[in-house]
Backbone as a ProteinNet text record, in pm:
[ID]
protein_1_A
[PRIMARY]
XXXXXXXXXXXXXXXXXXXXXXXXXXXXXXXXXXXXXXXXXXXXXXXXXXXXXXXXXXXXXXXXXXXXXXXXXXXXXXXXXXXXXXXXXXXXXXXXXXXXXXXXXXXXXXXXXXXXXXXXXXXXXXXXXXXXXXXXXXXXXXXXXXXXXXXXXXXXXXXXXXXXXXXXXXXXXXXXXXXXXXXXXXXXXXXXXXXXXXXXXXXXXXXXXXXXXXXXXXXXXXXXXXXXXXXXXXXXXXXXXXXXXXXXXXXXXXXXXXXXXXXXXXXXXXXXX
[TERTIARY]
-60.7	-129.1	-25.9	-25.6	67.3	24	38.9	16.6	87.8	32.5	95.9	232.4	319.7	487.8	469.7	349.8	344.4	250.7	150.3	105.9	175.2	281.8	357.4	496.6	506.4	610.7	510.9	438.3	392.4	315.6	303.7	278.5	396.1	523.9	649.8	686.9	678.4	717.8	632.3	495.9	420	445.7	502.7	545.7	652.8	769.5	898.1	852.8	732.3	677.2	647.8	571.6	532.3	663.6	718.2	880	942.5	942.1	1014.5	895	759.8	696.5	726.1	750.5	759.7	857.3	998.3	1081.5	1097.9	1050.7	1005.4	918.5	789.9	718.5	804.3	855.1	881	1024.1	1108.1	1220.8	1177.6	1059.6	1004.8	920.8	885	819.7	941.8	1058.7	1173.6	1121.7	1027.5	1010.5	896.5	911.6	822.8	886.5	829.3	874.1	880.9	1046.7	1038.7	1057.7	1127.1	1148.3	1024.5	952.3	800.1	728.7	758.4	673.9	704	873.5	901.5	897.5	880	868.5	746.1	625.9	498.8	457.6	537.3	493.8	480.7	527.1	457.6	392.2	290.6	195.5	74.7	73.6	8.7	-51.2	47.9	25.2	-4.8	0.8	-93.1	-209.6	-228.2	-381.3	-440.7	-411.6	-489.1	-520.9	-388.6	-401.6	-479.4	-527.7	-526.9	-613.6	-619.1	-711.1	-835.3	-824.9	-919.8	-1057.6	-1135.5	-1305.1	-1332	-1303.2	-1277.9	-1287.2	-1368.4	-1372.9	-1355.4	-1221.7	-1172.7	-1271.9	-1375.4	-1470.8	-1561.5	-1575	-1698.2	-1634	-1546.2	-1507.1	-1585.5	-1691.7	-1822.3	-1879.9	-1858.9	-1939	-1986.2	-2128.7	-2104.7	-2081.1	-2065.7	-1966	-1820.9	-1779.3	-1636.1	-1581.5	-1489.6	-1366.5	-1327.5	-1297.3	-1227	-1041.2	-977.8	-864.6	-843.9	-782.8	-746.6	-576.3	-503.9	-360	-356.1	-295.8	-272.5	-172	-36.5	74.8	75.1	-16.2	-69.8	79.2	181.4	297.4	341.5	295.7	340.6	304.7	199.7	88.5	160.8	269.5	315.1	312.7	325.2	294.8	103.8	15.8	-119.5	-128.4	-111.5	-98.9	-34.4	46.5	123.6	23.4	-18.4	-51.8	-243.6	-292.3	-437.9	-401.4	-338.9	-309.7	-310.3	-218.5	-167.6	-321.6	-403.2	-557.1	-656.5	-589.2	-725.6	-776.9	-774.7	-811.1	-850.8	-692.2	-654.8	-569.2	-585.4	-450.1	-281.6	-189.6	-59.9	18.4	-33.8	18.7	-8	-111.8	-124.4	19.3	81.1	143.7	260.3	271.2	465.2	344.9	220.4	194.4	168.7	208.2	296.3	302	203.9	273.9	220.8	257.5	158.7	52.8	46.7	-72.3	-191.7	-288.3	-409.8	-408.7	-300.5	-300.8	-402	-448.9	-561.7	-476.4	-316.2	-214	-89.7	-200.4	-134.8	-29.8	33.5	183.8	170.3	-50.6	-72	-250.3	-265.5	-412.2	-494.5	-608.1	-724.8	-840	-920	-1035.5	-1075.8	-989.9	-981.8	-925.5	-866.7	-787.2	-926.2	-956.8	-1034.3	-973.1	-1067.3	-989.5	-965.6	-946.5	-947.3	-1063.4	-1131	-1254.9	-1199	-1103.1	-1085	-904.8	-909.1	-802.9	-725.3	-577.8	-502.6	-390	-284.8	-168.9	-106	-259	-247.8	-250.4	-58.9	-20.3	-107.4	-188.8	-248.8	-355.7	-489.4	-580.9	-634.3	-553.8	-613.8	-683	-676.8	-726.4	-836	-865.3	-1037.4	-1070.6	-1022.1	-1123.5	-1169.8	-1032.1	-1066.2	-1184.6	-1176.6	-1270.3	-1422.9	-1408.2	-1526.6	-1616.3	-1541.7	-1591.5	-1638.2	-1579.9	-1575.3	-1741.6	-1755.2	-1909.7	-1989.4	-1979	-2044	-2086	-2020.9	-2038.5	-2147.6	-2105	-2205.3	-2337.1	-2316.6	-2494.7	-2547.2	-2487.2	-2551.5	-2563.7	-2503.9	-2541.5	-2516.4	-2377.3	-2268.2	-2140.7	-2093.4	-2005.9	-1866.4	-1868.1	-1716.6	-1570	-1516.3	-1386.2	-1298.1	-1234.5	-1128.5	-1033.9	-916.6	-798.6	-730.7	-624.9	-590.8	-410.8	-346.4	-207.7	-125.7	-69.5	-26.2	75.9	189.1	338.7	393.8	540.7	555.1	530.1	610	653.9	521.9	373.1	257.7	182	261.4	224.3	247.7	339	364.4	273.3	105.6	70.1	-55.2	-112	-208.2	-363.9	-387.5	-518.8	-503	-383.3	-374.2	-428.9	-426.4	-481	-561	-638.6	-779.6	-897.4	-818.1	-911.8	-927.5	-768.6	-733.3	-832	-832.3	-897.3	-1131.5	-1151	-1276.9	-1284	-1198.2	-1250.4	-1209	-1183.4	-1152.8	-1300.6	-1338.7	-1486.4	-1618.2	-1590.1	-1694	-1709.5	-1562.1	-1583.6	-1593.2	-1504.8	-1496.3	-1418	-1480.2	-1418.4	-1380.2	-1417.2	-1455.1	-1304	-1241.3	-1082.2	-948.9	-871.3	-762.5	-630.5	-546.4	-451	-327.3	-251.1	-137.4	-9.7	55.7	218.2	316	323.4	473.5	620	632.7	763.1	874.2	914	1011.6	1163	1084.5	1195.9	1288.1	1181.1	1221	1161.9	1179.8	1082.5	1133.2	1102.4	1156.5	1318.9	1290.9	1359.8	1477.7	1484.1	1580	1503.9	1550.9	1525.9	1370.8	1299.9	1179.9	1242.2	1288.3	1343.4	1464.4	1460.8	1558.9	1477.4	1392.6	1296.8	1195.4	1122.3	1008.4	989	1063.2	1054.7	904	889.5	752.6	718.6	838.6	846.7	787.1	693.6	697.1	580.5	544.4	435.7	345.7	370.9	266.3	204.7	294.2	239.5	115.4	110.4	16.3	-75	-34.6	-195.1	-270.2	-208.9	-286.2	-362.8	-282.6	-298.6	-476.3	-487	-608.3	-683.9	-675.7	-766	-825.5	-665.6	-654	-614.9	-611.5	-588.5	-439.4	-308.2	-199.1	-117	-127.2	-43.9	108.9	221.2	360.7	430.4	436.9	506.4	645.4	666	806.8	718	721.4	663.9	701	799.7	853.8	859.5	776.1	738.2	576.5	553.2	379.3	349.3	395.2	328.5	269.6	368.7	333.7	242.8	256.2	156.4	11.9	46.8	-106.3	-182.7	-94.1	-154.2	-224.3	-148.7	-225.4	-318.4	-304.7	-474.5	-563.3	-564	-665.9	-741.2	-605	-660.6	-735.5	-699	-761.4	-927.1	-986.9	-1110	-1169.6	-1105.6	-1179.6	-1188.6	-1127.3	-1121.6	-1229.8	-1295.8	-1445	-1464.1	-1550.4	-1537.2	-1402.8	-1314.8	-1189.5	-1138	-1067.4	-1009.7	-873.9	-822.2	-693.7	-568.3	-464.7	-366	-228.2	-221.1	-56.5	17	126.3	284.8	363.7	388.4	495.2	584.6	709.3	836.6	891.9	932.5	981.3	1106.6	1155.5	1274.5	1278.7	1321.5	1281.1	1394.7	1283	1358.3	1372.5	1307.8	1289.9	1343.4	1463.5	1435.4	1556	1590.1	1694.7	1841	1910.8	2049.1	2077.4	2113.8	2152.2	2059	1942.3	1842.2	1799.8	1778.5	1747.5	1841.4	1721.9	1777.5	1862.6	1809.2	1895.8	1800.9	1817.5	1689.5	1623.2	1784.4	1766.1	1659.4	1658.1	1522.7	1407.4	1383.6	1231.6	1120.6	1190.5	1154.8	1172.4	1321.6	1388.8	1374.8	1343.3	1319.4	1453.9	1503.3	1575.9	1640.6	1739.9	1828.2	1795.7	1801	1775.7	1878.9	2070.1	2105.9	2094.8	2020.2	1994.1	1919.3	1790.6	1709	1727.6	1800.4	1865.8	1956.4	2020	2083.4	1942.6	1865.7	1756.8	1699.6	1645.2	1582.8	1634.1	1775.7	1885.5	1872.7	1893.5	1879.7	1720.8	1617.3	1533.9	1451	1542.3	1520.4	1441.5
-165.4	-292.6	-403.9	-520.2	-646.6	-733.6	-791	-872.5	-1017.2	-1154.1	-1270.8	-1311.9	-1334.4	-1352.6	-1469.6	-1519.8	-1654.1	-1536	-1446.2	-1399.6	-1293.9	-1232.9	-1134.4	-1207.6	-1338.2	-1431.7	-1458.9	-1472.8	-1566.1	-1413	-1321.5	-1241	-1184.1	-1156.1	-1170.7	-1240.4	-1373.2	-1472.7	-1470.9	-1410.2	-1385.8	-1287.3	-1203.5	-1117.4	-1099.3	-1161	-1220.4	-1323.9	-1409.4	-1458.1	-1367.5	-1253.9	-1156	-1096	-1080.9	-1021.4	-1105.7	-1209.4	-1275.6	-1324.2	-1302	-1325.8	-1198.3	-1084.6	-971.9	-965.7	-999.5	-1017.5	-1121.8	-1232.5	-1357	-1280.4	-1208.3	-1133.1	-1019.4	-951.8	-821.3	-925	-1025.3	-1046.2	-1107.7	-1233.2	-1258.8	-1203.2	-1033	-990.5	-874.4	-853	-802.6	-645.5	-619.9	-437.2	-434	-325.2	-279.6	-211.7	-209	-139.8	-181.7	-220.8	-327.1	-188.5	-151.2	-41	-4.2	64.6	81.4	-5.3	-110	-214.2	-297.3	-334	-393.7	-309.8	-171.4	-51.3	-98.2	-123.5	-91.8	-301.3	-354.2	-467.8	-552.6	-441.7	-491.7	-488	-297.6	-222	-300.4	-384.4	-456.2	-573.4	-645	-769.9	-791.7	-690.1	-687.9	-609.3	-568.4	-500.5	-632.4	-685.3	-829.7	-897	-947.2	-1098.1	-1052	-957.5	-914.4	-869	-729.8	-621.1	-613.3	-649.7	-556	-687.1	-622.7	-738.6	-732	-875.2	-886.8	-1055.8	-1079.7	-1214.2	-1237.1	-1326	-1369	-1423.9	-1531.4	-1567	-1472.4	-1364.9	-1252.2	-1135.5	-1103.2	-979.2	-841.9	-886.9	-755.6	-757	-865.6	-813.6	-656.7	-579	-467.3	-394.4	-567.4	-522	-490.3	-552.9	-496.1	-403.8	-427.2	-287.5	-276.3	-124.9	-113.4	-75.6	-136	-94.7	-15.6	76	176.6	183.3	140.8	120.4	290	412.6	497	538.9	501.7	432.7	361.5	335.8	223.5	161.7	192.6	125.5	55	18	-59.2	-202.9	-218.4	-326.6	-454.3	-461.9	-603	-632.9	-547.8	-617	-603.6	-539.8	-580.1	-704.9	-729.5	-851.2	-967.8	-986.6	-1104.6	-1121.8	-1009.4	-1008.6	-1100.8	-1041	-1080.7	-1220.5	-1264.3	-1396.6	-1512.9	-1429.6	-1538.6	-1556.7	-1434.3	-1467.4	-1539.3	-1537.7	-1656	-1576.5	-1470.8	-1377.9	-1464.7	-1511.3	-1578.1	-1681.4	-1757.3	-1880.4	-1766	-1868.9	-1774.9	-1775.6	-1894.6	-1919.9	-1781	-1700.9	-1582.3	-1470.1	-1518.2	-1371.2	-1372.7	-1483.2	-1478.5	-1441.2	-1353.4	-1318.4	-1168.7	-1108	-966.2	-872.1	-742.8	-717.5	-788.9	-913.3	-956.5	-942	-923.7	-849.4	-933.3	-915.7	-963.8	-1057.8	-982.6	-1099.1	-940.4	-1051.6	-998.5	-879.7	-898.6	-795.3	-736.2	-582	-510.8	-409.6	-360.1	-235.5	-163.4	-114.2	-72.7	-109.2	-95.9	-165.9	-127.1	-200.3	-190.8	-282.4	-312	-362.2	-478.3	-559.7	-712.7	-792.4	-688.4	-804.7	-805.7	-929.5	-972.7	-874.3	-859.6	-737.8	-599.5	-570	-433.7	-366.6	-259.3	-172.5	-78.6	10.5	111.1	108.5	154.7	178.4	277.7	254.2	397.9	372.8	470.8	531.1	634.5	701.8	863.5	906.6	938.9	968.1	1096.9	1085	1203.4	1222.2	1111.8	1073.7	984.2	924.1	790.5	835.2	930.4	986	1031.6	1092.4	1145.1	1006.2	950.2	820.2	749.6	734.9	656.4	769.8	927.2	983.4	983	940.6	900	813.2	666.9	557.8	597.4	638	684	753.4	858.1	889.6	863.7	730.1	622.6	518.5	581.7	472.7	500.3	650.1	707.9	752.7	732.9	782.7	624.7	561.6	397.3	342	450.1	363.9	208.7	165.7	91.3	127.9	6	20.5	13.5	8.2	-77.2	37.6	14.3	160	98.2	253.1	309.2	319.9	193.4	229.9	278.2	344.7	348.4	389.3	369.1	354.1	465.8	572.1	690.4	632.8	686.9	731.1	847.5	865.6	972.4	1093.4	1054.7	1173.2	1190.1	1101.9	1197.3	1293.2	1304.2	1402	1526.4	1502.6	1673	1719.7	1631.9	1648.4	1759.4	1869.3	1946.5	1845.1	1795.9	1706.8	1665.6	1579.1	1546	1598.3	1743.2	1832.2	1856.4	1898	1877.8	1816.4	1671.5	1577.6	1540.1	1612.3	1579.7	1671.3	1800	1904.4	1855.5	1825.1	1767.5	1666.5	1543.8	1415.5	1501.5	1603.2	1641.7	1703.8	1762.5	1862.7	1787.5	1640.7	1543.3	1493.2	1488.6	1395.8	1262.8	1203.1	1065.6	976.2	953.7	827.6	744.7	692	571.2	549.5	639	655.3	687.2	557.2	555.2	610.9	695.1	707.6	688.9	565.8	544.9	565.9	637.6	689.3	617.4	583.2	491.7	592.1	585.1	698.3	704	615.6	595.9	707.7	764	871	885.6	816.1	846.6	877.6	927.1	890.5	885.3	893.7	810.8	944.5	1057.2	1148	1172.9	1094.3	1082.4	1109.1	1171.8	1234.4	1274.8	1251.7	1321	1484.7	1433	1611.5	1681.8	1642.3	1743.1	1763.8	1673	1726.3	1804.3	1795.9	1874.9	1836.6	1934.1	1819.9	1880.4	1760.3	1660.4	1751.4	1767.6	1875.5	1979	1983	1891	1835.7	1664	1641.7	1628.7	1586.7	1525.8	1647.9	1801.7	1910.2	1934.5	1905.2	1914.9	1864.4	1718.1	1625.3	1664.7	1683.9	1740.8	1861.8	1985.7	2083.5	2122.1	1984.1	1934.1	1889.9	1884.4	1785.1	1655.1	1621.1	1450.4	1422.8	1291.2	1222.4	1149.4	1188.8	1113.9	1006.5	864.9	806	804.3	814.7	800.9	705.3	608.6	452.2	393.1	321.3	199.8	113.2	175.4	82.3	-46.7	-121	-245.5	-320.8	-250.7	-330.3	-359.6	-497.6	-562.9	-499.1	-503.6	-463.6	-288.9	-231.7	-94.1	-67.7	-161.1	-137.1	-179.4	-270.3	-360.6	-252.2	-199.8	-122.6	15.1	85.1	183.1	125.4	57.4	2.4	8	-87.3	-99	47.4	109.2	234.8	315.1	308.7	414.9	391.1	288.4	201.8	321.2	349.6	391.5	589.9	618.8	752.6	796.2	923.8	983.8	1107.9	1119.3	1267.3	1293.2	1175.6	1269.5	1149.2	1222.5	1086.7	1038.1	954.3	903.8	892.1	893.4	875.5	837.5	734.2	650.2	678	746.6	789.9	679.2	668.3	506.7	497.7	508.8	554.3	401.1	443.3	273	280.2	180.2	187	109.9	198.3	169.9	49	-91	-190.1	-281.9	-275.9	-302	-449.4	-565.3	-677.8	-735	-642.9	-703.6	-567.2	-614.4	-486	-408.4	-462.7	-377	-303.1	-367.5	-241.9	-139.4	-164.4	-53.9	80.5	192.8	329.6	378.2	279.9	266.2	316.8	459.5	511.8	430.8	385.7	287.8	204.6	122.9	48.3	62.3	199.1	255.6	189.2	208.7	163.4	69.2	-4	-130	-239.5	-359.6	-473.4	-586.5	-663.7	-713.2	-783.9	-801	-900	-1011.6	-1119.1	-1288.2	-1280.9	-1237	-1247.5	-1221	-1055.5	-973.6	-1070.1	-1108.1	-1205.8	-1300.1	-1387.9	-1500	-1451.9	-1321.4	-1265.9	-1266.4	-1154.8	-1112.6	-1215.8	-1334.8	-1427.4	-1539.3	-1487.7	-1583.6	-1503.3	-1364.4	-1278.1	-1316.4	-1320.7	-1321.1	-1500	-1633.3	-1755.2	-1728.3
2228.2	2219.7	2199	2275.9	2246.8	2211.4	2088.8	2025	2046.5	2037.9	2082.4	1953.3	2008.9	1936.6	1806.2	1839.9	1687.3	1565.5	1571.7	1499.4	1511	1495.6	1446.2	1406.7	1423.1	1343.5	1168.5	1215.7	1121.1	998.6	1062	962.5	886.5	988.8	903.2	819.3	815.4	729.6	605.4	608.9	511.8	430.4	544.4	415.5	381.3	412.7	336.9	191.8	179.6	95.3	-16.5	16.1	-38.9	-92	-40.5	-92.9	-202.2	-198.5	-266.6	-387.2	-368.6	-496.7	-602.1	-544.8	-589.5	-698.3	-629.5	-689.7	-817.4	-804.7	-886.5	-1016.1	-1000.5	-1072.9	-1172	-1098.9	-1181.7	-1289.4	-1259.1	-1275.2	-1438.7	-1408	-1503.6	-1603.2	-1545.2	-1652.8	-1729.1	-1656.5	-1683.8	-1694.2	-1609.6	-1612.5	-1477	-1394.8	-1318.2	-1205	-1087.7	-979.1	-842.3	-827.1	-637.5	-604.2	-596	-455.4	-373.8	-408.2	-360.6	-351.9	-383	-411.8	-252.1	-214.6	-159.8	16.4	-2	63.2	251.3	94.3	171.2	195.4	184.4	174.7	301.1	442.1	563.8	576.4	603.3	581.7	537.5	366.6	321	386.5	381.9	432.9	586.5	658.3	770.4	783.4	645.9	644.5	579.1	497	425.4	522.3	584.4	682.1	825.2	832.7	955.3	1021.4	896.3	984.8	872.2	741.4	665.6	610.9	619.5	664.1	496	392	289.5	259.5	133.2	93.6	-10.1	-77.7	-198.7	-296	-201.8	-291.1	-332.3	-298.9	-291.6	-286.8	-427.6	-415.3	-416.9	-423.9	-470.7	-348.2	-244.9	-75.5	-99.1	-51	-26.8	132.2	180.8	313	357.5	223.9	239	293.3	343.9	339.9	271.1	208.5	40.1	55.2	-10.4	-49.7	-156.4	-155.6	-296.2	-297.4	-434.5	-432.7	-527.8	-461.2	-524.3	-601.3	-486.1	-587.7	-664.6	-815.1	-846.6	-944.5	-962.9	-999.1	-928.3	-763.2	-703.3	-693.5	-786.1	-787.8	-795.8	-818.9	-829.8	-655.1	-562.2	-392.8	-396.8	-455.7	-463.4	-471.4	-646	-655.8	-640.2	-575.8	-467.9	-336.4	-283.5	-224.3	-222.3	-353.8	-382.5	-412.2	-466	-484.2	-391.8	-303.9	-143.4	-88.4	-128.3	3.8	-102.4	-216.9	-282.4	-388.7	-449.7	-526.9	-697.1	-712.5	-831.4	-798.8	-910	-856.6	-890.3	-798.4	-739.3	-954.5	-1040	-1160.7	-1246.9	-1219.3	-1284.2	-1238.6	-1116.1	-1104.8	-1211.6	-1235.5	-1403.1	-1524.3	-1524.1	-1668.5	-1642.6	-1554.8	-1536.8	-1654.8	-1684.8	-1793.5	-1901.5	-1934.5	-2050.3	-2116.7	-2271.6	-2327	-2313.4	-2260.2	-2266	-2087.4	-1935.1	-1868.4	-1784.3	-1673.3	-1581.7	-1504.8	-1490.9	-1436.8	-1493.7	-1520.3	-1568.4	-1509.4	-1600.1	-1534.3	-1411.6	-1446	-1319.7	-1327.8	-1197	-1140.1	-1233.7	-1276.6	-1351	-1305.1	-1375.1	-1269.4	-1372.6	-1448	-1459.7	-1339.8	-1265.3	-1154.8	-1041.3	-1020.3	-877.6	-795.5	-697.2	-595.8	-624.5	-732.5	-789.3	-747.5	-744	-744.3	-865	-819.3	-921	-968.3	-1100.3	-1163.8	-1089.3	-1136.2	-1044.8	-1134.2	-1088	-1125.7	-1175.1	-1163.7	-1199.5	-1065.9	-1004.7	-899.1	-852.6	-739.2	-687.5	-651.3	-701.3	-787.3	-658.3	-547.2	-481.9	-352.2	-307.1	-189.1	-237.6	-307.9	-367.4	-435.7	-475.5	-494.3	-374.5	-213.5	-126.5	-49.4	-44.4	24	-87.9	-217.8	-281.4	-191.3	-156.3	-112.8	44	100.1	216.2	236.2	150	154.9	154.6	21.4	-20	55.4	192.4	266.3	368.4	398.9	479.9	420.9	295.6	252.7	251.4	218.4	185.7	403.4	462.8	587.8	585.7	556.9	593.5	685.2	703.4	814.8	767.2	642.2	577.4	606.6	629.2	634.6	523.3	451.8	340.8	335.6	291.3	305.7	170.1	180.8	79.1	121	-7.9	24.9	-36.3	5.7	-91.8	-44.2	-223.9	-200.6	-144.9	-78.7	-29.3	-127.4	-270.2	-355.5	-427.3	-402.7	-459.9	-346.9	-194.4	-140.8	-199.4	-275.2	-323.1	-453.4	-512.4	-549.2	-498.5	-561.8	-469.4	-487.8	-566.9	-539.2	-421.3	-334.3	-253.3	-127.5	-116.9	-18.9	-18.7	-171	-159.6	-88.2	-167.5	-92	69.3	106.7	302	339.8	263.1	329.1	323.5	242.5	181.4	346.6	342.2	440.8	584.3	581.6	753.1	750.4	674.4	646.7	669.1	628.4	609.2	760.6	782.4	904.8	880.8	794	743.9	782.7	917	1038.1	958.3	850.2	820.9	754.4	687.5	607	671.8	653	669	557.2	566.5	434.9	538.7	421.7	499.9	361.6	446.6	365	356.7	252.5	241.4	273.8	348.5	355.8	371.4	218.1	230.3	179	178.8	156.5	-22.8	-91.1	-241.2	-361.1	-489.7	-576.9	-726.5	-794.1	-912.6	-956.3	-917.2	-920.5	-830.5	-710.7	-606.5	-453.2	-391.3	-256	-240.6	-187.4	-182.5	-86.6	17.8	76	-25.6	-139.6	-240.3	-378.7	-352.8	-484.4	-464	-355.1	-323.7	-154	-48.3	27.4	137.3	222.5	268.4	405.1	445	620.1	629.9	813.8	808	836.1	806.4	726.6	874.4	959.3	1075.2	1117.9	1080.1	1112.1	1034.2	925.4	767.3	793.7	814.8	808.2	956	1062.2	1168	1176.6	1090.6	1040.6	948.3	851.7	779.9	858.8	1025	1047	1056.3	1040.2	1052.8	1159.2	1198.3	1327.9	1294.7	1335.3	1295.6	1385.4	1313.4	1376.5	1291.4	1380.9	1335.6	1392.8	1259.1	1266.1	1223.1	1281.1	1226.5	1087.4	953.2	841	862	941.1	894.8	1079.1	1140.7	1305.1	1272.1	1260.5	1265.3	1353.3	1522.5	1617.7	1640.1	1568.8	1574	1423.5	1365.3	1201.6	1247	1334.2	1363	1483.4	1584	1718.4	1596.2	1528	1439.5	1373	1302.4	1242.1	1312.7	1451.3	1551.5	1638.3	1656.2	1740.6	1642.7	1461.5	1414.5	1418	1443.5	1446.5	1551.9	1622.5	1763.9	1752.7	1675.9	1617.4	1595.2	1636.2	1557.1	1499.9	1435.1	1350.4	1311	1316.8	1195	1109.3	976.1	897.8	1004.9	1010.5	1020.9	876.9	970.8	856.5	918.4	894	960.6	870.1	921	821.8	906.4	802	751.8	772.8	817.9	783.3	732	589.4	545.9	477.1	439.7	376	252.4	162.9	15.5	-37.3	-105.7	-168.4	-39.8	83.3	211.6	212.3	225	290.5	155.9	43	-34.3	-8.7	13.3	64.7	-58.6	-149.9	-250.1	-337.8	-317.3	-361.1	-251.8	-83.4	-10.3	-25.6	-63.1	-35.6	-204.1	-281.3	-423.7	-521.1	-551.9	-631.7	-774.9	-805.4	-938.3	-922.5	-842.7	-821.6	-787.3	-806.2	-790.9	-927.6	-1039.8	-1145.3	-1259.1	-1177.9	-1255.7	-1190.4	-1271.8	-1237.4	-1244	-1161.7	-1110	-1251.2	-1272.6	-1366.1	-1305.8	-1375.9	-1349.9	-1229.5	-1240.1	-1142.9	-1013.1	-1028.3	-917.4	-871.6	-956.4	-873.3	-791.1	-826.8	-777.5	-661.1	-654.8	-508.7	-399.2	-466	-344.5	-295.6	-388.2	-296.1	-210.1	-218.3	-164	-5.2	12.6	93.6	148.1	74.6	169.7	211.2	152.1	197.2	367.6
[MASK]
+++++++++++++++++++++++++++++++++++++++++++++++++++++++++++++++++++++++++++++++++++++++++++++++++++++++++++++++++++++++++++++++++++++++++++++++++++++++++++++++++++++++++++++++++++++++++++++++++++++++++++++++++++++++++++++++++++++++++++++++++++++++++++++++++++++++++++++++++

C-alpha cells in the first residue's frame, strides 16, 4: 500500500515530538524507562494518529478501539502520546512518577485513556483477548490492540492466551511485538531466546505480518491489511531498535531502565531537534 509523502512526513515528525517528550518526562522525573519506551514509539504514534477509531473527549465511547499497553513500564510513550491527542493537557506529563499525579511508574486507570492497569509482564494479551470477546458477545465492531515486549514473549501466559484467540477466532485482535531485541537482562536471544518466532505465532494460528518497526509505510500497510483478515487473530512483529532516534542509548541495555541525566538529556534532544 502507498501512502502520500506529506502524511508519512508528518507522522514522522510526530513522532520525533513524541521522542523528545519522552525524554523531557523520564529526565524530569529522574527514573523510568526510554529504551522501550523510545523502541515502540513509531508503532504508537501511527496507531493513534492514524489507524485506531478513538475520542479524547469521550474516552468511555463503547465504540472505541481498545488499546492495551502490556509492556506497561513503557508508559511514559502512552502517555506523551495520550497527551499530544487531547487526553490531558501536555503540563501533566513533568508530574511523572509523582505521588498523587494521574501518571504513574506504570499504567493505571486514573490516566484518561487507560481501560486497564498493566505491568505485570505477561498479563496483556489475555486482557487484550478479554476485550476481544467482549466484543463479539456485545456484537460491536471495535478491534484490540495491544503492545507486547519482546522479552515477555518468553512468558507462558503469553501462549495461552495466543493459543485461546486462534480457538475463538478473534478477527477483531491485533498483538504487535516490539522487537527490539532486549530486556532488562541483556540479549533477549541469550537470555531466553525468541527463534523462531514467526514460526510460533503462525504455528498458534495467527496471521503474521513481519515489519521494519521504524518505516510508517510498512507500520501503516500492516495495520490496514490486518482489517481485512478473518477467522484469525493477527500479529505484526516489529523489528525495532532499542532507545530508537537517540545514538548513545540505541542497542544500550543500560537504558532499558535508566532515565536520562539532565546532560544526557540535553544531548538526545539536541539529536532529535
Amino acid at each position: 500500500m502507498v501512502y502520500p509523502e506529506n502524511q508519512i512526513k508528518e507522522l514522522e515528525n510526530k513522532a520525533k515530538k513524541i521522542r523528545r517528550l519522552i525524554i523531557e518526562m523520564l529526565s524530569k522525573a529522574g527514573s523510568g524507562h526510554p529504551g522501550g519506551s523510545l523502541s515502540a514509539t513509531d508503532l504508537i504514534t501511527a496507531l493513534y494518529f492514524k489507524v485506531l477509531r478513538h475520542n479524547p473527549k469521550n474516552p468511555h465511547w463503547p465504540n472505541r478501539d481498545r488499546f492495551h499497553l502490556s509492556k506497561g513500564h513503557c508508559c511514559p510513550l502512552w502517555y506523551a502520546v495520550l497527551a499530544e491527542c487531547g487526553y490531558f493537557p501536555l503540563e501533566k506529563l513533568w508530574t511523572l512518577r509523582q505521588l498523587g499525579s494521574i501518571l504513574q511508574g506504570h499504567p493505571d486507570r486514573r490516566t484518561p485513556g487507560v481501560d486497564v492497569a498493566s505491568g505485570s509482564l505477561g498479563q496483556g494479551l489475555s486482557v487484550a483477548l478479554g476485550m476481544s470477546l467482549a466484543a463479539k458477545i456485545d456484537k460491536l465492531d471495535y478491534r484490540v490492540y495491544v503492545l507486547l515486549g519482546d522479552g515477555e514473549l518468553q512468558e507462558g501466559n503469553i501462549w495461552e492466551a495466543a493459543m485461546a484467540a486462534s480457538h475463538y477466532q478473534c478477527d477483531n485482535l491485533v498483538a504487535i511485538v516490539d522487537y527490539n531485541g532486549y530486556q532488562i537482562d541483556g540479549r533477549t536471544n541469550e537470555v531466553m531466546d525468541l527463534e523462531p518466532l514467526v514460526e510460533k505465532w503462525k504455528a498458534f494460528g495467527w496471521h503474521v505480518f513481519k515489519i521494519d518497526g521504524h518505516n510508517m509505510s510498512e507500520i501503516l500497510s500492516a495495520y490496514e491489511e490486518a482489517k481485512i483478515i478473518k477467522a484469525k487473530p493477527q500479529v505484526i512483529i516489529a523489528y525495532t531498535t532499542k532507545g530508537k532516534g537517540v545514538s548513545f542509548m540505541e542497542n544500550v541495555v543500560d537504558f532499558h531502565g535508566r532515565a536520562p541525566t539532565k546532560e544526557e538529556a540535553e544531548r538526545a534532544l539536541k539529536e532529535l531537534e
